[in-house]
C-alpha positions as CSV (number, residue, x, y, z in Angstrom):
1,X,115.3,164.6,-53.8
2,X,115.7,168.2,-55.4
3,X,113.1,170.0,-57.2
4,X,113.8,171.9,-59.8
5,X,110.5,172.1,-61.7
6,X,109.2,175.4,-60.3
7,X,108.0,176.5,-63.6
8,X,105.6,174.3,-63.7
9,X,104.7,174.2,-60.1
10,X,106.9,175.9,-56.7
11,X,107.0,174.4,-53.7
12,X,103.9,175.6,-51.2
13,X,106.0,178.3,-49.5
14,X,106.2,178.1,-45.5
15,X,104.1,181.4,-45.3
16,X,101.5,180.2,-47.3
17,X,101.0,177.2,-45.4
18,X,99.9,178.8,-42.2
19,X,98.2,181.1,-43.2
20,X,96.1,178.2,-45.4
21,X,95.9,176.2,-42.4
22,X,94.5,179.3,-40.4
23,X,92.2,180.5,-42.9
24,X,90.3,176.9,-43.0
25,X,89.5,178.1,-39.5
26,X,88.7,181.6,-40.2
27,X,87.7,182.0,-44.0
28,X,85.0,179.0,-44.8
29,X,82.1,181.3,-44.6
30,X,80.2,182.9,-47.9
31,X,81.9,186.8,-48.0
32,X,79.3,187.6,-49.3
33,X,77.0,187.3,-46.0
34,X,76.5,189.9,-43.6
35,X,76.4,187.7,-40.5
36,X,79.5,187.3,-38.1
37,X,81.6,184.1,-39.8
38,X,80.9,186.2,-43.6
39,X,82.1,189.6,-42.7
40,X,85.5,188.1,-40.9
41,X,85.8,185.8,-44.2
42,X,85.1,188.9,-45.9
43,X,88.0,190.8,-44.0
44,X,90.1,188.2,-45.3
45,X,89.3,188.2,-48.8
46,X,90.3,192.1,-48.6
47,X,93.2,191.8,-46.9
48,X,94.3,189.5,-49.7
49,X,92.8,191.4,-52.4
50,X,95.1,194.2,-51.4
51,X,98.4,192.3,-50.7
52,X,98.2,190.9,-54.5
53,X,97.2,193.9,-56.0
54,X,100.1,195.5,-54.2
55,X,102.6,192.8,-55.3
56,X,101.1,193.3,-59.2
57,X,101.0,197.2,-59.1
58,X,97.2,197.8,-59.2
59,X,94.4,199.0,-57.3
60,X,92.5,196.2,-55.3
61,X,89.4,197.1,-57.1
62,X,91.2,196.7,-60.7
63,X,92.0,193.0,-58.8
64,X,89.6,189.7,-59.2
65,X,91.5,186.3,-58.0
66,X,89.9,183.2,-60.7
67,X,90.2,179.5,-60.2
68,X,93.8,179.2,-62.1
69,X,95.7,181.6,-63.9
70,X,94.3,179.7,-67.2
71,X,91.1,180.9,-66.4
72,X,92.2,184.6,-65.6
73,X,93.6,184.5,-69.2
74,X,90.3,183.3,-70.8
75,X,88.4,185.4,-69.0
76,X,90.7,188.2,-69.9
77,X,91.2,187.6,-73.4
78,X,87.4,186.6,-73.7
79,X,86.3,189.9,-72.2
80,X,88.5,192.5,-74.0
81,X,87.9,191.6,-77.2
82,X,84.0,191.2,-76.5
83,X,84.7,195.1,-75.2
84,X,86.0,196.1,-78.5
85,X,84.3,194.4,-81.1
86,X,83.5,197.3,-82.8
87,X,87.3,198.3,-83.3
88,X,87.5,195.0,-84.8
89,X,88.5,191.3,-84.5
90,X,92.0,191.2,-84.7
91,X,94.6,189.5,-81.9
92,X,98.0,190.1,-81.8
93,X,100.4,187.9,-79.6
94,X,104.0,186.4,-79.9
95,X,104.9,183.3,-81.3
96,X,106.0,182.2,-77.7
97,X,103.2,182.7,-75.7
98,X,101.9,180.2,-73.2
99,X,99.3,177.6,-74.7
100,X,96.4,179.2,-72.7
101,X,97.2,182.3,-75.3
102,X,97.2,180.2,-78.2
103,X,94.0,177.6,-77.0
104,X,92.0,181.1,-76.7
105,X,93.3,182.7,-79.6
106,X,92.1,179.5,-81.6
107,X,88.9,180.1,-80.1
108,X,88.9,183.6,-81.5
109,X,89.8,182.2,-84.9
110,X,87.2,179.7,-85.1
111,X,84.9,182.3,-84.0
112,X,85.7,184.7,-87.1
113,X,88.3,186.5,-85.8
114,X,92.0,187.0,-87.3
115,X,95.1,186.3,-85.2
116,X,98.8,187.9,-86.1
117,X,102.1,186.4,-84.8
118,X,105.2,188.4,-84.0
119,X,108.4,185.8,-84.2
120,X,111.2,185.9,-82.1
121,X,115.1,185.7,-82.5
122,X,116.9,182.8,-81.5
123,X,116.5,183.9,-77.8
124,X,113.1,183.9,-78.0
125,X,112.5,187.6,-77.4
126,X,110.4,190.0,-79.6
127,X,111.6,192.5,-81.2
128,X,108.9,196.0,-79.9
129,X,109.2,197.1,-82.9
130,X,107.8,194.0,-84.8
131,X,105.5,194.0,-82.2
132,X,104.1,197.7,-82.6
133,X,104.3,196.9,-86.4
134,X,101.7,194.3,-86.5
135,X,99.4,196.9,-84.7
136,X,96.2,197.5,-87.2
137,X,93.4,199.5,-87.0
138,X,91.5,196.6,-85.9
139,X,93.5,195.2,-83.5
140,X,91.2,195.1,-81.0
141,X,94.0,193.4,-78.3
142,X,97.4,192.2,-77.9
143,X,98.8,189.9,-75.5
144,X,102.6,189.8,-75.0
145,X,104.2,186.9,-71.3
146,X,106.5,189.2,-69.6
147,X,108.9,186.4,-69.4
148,X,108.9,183.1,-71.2
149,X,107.9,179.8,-69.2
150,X,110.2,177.5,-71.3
151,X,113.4,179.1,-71.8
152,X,113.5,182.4,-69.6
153,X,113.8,185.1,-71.7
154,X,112.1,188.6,-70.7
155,X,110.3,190.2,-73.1
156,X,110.0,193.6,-73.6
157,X,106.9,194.3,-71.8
158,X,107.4,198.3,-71.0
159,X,108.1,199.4,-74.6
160,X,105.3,197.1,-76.3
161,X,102.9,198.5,-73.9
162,X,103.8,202.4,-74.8
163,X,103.6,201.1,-78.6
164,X,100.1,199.6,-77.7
165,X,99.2,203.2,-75.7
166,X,100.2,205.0,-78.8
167,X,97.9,202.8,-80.8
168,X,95.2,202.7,-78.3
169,X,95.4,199.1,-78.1
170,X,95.2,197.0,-74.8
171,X,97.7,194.7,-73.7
172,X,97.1,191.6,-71.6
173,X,100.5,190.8,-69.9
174,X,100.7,187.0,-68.9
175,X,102.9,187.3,-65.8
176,X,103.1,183.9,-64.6
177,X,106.4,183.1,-64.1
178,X,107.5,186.7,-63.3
179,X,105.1,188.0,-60.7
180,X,107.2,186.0,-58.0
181,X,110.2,188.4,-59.1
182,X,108.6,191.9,-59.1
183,X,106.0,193.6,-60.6
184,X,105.8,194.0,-64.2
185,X,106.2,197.5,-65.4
186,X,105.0,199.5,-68.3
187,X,101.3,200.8,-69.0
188,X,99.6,197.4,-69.5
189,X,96.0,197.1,-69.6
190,X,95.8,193.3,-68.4
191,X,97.9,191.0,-66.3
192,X,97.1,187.7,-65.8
193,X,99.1,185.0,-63.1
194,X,98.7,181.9,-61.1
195,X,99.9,181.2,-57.2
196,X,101.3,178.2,-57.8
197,X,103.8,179.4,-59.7
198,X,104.9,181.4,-57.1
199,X,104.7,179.2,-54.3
200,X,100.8,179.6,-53.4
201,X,98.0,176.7,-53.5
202,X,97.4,175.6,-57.1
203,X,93.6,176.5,-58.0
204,X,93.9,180.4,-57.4
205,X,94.5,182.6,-60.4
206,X,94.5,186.3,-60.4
207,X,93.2,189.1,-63.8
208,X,93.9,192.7,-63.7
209,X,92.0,194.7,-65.2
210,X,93.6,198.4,-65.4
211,X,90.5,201.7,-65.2
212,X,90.2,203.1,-67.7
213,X,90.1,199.3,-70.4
214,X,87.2,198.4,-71.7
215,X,86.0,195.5,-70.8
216,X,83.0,193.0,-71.1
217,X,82.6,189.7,-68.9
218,X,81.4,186.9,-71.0
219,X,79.1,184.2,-70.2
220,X,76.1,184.6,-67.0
221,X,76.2,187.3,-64.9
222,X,77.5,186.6,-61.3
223,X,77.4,189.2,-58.6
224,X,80.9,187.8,-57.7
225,X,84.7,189.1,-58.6
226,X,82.8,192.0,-60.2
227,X,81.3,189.6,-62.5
228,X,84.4,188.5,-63.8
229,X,85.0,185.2,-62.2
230,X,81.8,183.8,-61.2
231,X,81.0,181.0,-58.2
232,X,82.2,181.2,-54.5
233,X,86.1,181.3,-54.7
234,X,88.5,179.2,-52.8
235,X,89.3,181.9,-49.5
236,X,91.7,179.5,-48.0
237,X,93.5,179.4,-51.3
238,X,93.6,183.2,-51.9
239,X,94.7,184.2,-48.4
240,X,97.9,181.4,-48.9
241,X,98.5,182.9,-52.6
242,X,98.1,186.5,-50.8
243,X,100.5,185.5,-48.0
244,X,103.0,183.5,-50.1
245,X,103.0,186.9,-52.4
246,X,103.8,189.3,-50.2
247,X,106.2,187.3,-48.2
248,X,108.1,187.3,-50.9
249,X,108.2,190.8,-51.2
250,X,108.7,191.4,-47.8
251,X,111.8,188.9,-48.0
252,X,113.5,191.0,-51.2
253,X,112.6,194.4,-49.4
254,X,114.3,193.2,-46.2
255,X,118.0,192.1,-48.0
256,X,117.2,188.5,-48.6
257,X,118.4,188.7,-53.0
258,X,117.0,185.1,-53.3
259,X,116.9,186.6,-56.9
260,X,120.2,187.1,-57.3
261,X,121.0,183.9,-55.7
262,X,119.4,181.6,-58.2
263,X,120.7,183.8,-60.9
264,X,124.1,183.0,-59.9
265,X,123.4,178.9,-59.3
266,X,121.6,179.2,-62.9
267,X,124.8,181.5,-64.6
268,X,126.7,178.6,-63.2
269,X,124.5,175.8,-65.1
270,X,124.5,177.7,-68.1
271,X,128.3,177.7,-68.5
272,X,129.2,174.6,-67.5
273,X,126.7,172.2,-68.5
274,X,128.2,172.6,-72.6
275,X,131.7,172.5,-70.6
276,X,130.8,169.4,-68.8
277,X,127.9,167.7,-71.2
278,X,129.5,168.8,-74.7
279,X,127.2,168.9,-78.1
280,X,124.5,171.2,-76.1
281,X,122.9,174.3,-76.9
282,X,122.1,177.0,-74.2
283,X,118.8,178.2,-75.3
284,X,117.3,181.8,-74.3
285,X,118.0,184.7,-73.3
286,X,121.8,184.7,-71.3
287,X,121.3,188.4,-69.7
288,X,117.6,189.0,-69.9
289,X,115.9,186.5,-68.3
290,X,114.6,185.4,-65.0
291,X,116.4,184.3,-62.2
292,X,116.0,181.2,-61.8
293,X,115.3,179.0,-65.1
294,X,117.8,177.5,-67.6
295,X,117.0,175.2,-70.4
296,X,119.4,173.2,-72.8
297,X,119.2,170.7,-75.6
298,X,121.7,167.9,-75.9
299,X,122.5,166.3,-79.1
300,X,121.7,162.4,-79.8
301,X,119.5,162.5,-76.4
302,X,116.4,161.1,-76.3
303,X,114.2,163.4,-74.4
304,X,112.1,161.4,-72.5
305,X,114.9,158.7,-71.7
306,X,116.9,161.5,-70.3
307,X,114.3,162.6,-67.7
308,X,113.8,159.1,-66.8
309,X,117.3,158.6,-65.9
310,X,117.2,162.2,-64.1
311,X,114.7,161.5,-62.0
312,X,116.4,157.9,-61.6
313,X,119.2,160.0,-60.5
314,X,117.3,162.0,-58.1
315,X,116.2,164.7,-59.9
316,X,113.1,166.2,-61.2
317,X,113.5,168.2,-65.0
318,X,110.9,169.2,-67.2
319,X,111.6,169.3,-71.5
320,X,110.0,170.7,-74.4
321,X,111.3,167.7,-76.1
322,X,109.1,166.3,-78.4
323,X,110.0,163.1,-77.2
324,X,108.6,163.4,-74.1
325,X,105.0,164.9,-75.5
326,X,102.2,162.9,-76.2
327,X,101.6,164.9,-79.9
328,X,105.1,164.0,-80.7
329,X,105.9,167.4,-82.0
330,X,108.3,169.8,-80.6
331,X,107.6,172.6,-78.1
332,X,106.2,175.9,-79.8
333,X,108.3,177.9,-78.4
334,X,111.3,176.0,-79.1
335,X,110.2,175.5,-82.8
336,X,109.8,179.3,-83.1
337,X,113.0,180.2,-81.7
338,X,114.5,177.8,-84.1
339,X,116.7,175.7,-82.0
340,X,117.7,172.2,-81.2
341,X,114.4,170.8,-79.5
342,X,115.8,167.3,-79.5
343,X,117.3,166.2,-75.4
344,X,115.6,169.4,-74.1
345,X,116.3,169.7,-70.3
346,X,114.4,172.5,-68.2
347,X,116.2,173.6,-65.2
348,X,114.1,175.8,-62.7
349,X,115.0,176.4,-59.1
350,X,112.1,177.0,-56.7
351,X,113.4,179.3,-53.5
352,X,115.6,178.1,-51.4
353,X,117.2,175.7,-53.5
354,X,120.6,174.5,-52.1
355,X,124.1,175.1,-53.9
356,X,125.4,171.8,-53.1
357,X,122.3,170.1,-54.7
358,X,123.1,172.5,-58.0
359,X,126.5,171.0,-57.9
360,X,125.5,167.1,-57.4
361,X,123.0,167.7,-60.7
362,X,126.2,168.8,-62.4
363,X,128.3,166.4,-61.7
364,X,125.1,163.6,-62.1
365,X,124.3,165.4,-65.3
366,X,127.7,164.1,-67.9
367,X,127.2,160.6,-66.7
368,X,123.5,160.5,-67.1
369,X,123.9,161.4,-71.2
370,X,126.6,159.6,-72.1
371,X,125.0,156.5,-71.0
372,X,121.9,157.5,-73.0
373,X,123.8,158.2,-75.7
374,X,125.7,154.7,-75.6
375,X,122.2,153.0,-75.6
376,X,121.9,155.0,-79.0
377,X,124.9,154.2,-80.3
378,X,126.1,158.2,-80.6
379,X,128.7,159.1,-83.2
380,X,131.1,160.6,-80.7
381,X,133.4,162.9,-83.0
382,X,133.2,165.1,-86.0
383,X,134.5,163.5,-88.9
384,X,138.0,164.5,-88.9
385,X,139.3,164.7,-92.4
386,X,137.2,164.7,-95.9
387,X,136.3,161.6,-97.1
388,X,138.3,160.2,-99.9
389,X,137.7,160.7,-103.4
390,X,135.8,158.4,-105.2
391,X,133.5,158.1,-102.4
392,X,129.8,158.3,-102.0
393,X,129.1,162.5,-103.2
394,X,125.1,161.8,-102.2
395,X,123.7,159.5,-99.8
396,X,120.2,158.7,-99.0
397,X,118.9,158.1,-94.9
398,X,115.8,156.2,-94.8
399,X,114.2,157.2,-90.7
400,X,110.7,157.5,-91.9
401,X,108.7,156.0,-88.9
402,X,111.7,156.7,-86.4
403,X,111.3,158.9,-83.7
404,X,113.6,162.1,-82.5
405,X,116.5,161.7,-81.8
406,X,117.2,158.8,-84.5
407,X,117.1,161.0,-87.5
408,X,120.0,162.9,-86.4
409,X,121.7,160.3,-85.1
410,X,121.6,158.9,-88.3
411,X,122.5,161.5,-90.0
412,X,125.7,162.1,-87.7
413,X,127.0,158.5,-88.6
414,X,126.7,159.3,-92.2
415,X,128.4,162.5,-92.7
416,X,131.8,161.5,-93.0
417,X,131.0,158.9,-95.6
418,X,130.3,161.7,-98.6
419,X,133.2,164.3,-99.0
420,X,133.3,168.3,-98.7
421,X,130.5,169.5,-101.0
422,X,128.9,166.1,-100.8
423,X,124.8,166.0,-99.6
424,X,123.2,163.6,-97.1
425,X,119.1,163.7,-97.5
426,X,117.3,162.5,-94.9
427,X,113.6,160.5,-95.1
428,X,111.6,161.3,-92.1
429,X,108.0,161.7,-90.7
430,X,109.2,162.6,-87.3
431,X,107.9,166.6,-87.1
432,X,110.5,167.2,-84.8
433,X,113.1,166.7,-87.7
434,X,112.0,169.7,-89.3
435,X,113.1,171.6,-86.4
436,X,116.7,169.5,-85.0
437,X,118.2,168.6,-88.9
438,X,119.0,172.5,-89.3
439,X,119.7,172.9,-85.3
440,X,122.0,170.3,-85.7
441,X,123.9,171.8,-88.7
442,X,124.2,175.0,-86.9
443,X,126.0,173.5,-84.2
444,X,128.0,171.0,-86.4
445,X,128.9,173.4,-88.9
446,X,127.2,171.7,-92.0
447,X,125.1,173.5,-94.9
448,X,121.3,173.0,-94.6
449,X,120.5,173.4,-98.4
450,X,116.5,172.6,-97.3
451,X,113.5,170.4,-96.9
452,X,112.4,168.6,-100.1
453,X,108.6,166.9,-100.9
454,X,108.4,163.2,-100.4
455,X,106.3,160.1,-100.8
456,X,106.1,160.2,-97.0
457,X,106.9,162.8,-95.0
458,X,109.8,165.2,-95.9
459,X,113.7,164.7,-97.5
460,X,115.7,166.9,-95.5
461,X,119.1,168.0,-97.4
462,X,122.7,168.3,-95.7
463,X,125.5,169.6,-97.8
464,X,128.7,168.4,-95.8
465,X,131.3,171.6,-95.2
466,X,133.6,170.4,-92.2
């Protein structure tokens, strides 16, 4: 059955494997210890200390590994802007960061602090000079993902950090779903990741912490991780995370382009799937992005019926749907990039990923939406010609208490009732109507005039052009 969820989680590589299964042996002493069994488990929590800090660009001693890469961003968050209180309590971070940003940045918020989003373009990239802009006097850190773990898209890590040098601001750089790739460059203060992202044991995070950045551990002291990740760490899981890492450095340095393998298999998803599928949107990034992720919405799709029938089909997807989240609101990023959220398919390829099962998902893939879209009862074409005169020039759609994708659906079978000029206003409480009623005129060509108070929940205005 293919895989291709490694965003959220790879595959355990081969390389990490043994060396897991060899270190269970070896590395189950305390490190700390000076006997026999400690100093050989301390040998290999070196070792490892230097292959990851090699991979990430670092000294070992700038390197402490954590229990998850939510943890290392926590920790790092928590601890630079302890460092620099007295510079102030501002945060700065993108509007598409991971959740771990945003849960922390909450914290910050609750705690008195002041937070400051940059938006992104319909790509989901930052603009560095937004970014740089929202640099204050007080910012006391930013935080900026060097590549986004929904859609892709690379951000542009190198020039925000110079911006952030110039300003004498840190950044913390969540690397997670680029660190597998290459290091991340630019002068960055911070980097955060997590192995299992890149094919290491889940449970084994890793902070960075450049010289030179102030920075203040919070919570009890521990004599561990240089005080920054307290408790006895899981050695068999950082050797694995270790090996996994620099095998797959040693893999790119020795001619293997897995890279520019799945870049290739994922170029090839990207064009055909709206060739193939039809009413989809390619979201993120097409040229800057990573290698090996793709995500697209599909019109009149229910989100969480569509990965049903996927993995029916063999095949294991992720979405940012909101019909496939238990808050039953769209994905953040997706809502700040402003695009269809509604049938929201992610498409990530873990190493190693076959051609031919790329090309079975493709052909799977039509099938699999049309008949999702027949259980809905899909419009299937644009209305073809105005409507005549004398009909209906405003129509009202009543979807309150009707989930995504419903209120478009609705709308769709309504349009070509009022004429060129005419409005349709939709009734919903779904909150992912706010986001897919204006997606959807984008890609049907209609006029969103705007979103309207209601009794319950919003009246979203269409003004028919086509």
């Amino acid at each position: 059955m293919p895989y291709f969820d490694a965003a959220s989680a790879a595959p355990l590589h081969p390389v990490a494997r043994e060396a897991l299964l060899a270190s269970l042996d070896e590395g189950w002493a305390d490190p700390v210890r000076l006997y026999r069994e400690g100093r050989r488990a301390r040998m290999l929590l070196d070792a490892a200390r230097e292959a990851a800090a090699e991979a990430v660009g670092c000294r070992p001693d700038e390197l402490v590994f954590t229990p998850s890469g939510t943890q290392a961003v926590h920790s790092g968050m928590s601890g630079a802007l302890a460092a620099r209180r007295r510079v102030g309590r501002g945060l700065v971070h993108s509007a598409v960061e991971h959740s771990a940003v945003l849960h922390a940045a909450e914290v910050h918020t609750a705690a008195g602090g002041t937070v400051t989003q940059v938006g992104v373009d319909r790509t989901g990239r930052v603009a560095a000079g937004e970014f740089a802009a929202a640099l204050r006097a007080d910012t006391a850190l930013a935080c900026l993902q060097s590549a986004n773990h929904e859609v892709g898209t690379e951000q542009p890590v190198e020039e925000v950090a110079a911006h952030c040098q110039e300003a004498g601001v840190p950044l913390l750089v969540d690397a997670a779903q680029s660190l597998a790739w290459g290091p991340v460059p630019g002068a960055w203060s911070l980097l955060t990741a997590s192995a299992h992202k890149w094919g290491g044991p889940p449970g084994v995070g890793l902070l960075a912490v450049r010289k030179g950045t102030r920075f203040a551990p919070q919570g009890p002291a521990d004599e561990r991780e240089s005080g920054r990740a307290p408790g006895f760490g899981n050695l068999p899981g950082i050797v694995a995370a270790a090996a996994a890492l620099r095998a797959l450095r040693a893999e790119a340095a020795g001619g293997a382009d897995e890279a520019a393998r799945l870049r290739e298999l994922v170029g090839r998803i990207r064009t055909r799937v709206p060739e193939l599928v039809g009413e989809v949107e390619v979201v993120g990034d097409p040229v800057r992005r990573l290698p090996h992720l793709v995500t697209f919405s599909c019109l009149y799709v229910d989100g969480e019926v569509l990965l049903q029938e996927l993995d029916r089909a063999g095949f294991s997807v992720s979405s940012g749907s909101s019909c496939t989240s238990s808050t039953l609101t769209p994905s953040h990023v997706l809502r700040a990039m402003g695009v269809l959220s509604e049938g929201n398919v992610r498409v990530s390829l873990p190493y190693g990923t076959d051609e031919a099962d790329v090309e079975r998902f493709l052909q799977v893939l039509p099938g699999v939406v049309r008949s999702v879209r027949e259980q809905l009862g899909v419009p299937v074409e644009k209305p073809e010609k105005p409507a005549a005169a004398g009909e209906e020039t405003g129509l009202v759609v009543d979807a309150l208490g009707r989930r995504c994708p419903i209120p478009v659906i609705e709308l769709a079978k309504v349009i070509g009732r009022v004429p060129v000029g005419g409005t349709v206003t939709v009734l919903s409480d779904d909150e992912a109507a706010r986001q897919d009623i204006p997606a959807w005129c984008a890609m049907r060509e209609q006029e969103y005039v705007g979103e309207q108070d209601a009794e319950r929940g919003a009246a979203y205005v269409v003004r028919r052009r086509v």
